[in-house]
SETORSE-808288 format. One record per atom (N, C-alpha, C): residue in three letters; x negated, y, z negated. Coordinates in steps of 0.02 Angstrom, whole numbers, plus 32768, in hexadecimal, padded with zeros to 4 digits. Atoms other than C-alpha are relative to their C-alpha. Last residue first. Layout:
BEGIN
ALAXYZ ...
REM end
This chain:
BEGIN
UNK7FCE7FC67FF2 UNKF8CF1B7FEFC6 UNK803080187FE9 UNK7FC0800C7FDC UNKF8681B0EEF40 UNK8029803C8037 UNK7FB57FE68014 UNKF7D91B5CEEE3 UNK802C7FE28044 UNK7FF97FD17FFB UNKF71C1B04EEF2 UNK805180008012 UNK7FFB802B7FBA UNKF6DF1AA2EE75 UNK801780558026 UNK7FCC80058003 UNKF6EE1ADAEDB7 UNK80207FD58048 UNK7FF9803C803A UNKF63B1AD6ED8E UNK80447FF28007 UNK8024802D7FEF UNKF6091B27EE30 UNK80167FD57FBB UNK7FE480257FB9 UNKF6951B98EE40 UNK7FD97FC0800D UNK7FC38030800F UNKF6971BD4ED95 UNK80117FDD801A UNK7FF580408025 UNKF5CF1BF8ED97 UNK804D7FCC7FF5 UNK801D80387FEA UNKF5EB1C66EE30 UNK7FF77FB47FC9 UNK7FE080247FCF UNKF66C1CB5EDE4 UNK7FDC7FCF8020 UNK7FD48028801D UNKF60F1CD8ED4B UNK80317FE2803C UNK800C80448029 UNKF56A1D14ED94 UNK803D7FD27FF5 UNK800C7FF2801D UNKF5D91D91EE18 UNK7FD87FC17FED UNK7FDA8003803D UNKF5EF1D68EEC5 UNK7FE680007FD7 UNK800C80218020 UNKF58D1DA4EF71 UNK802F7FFD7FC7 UNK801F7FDC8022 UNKF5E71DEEF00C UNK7FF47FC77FBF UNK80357FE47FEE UNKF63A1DB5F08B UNK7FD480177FDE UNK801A7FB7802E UNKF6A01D44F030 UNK7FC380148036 UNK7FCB7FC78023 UNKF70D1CB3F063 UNK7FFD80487FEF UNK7FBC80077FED UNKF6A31C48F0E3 UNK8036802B7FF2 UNK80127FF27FC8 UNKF6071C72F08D UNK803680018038 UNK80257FCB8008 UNKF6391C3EEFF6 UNK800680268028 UNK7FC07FF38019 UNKF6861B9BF02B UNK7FFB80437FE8 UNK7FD87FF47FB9 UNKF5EE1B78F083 UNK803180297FF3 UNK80427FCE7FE3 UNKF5741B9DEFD8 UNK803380198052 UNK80057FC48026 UNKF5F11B2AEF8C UNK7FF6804C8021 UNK7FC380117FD9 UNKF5DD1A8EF003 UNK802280497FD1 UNK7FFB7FE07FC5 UNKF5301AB7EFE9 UNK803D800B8018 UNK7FF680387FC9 UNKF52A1A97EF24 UNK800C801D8055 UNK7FC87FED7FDD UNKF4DD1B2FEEC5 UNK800F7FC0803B UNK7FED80317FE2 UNKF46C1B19EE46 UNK803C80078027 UNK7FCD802C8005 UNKF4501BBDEE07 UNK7FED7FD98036 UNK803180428017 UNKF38A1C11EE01 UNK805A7FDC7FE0 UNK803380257FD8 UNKF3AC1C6DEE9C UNK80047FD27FBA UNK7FE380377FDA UNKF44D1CC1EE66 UNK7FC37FD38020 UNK7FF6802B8039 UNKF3ED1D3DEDE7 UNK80157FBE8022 UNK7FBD7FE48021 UNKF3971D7FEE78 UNK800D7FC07FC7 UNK80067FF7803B UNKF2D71D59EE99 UNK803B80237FE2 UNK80008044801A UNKF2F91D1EEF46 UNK7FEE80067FB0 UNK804B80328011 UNKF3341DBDEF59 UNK7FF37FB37FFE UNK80187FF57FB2 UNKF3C81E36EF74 UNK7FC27FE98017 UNK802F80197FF0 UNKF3D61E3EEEBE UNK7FEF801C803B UNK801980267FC3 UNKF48F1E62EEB1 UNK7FBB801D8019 UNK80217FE27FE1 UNKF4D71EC2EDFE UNK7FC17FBC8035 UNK802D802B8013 UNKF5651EA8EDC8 UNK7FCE8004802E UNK80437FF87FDF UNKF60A1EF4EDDD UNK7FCA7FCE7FDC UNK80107FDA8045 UNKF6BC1EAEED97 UNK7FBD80088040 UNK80117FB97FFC UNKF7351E82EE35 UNK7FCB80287FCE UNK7FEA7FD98033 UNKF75D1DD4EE0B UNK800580468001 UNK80058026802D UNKF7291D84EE9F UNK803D80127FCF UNK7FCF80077FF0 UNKF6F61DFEEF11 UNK802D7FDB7FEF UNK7FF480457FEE UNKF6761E25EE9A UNK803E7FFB8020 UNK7FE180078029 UNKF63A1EE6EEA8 UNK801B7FAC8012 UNK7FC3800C7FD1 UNKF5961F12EEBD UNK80327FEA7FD3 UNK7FD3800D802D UNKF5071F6DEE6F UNK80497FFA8046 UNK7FDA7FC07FF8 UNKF4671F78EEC7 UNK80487FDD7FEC UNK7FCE7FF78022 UNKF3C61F2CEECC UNK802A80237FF8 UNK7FF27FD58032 UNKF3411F38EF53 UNK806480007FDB UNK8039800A804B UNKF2F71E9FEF78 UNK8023803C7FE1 UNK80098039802B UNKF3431EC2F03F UNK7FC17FF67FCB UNK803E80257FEC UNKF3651F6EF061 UNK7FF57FCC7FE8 UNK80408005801D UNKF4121FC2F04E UNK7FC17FB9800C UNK7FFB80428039 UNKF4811FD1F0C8 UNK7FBE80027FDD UNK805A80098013 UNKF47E2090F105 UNK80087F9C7FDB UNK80307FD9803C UNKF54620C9F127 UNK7FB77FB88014 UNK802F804A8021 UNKF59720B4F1CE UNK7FDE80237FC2 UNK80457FF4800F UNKF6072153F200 UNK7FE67FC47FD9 
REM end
């Protein structure tokens, strides 16, 4: 049985695949992740690994840290 995805803009508490802690995903261009700097080669690497969005702090670790080795 498929569940309902929620609607885009509307906010809703996810969990970081990452770290696992929740946090709560925007779903906007007015999410918290819009106003990081985010290099592209990043953004791929992201996108590539995670279906789903990552927390503030991961995202900040990955962009100030580079991105993680296999």
């Amino acid at each position: 049985m498929a569940t309902a995805e929620p609607h885009a803009g509307t906010p809703r508490t996810a969990t970081c695949p990452m770290c696992g802690q929740q946090f709560t995903c925007g779903l906007s261009a007015t999410c918290w992740c819009s106003t990081r700097r985010v290099p592209e080669e990043v953004r791929s690497w992201l996108a590539d690994h995670y279906e789903t969005c990552v927390c503030s702090a991961c995202l900040d670790r990955v962009v100030e840290q580079g991105i993680p080795e296999a």
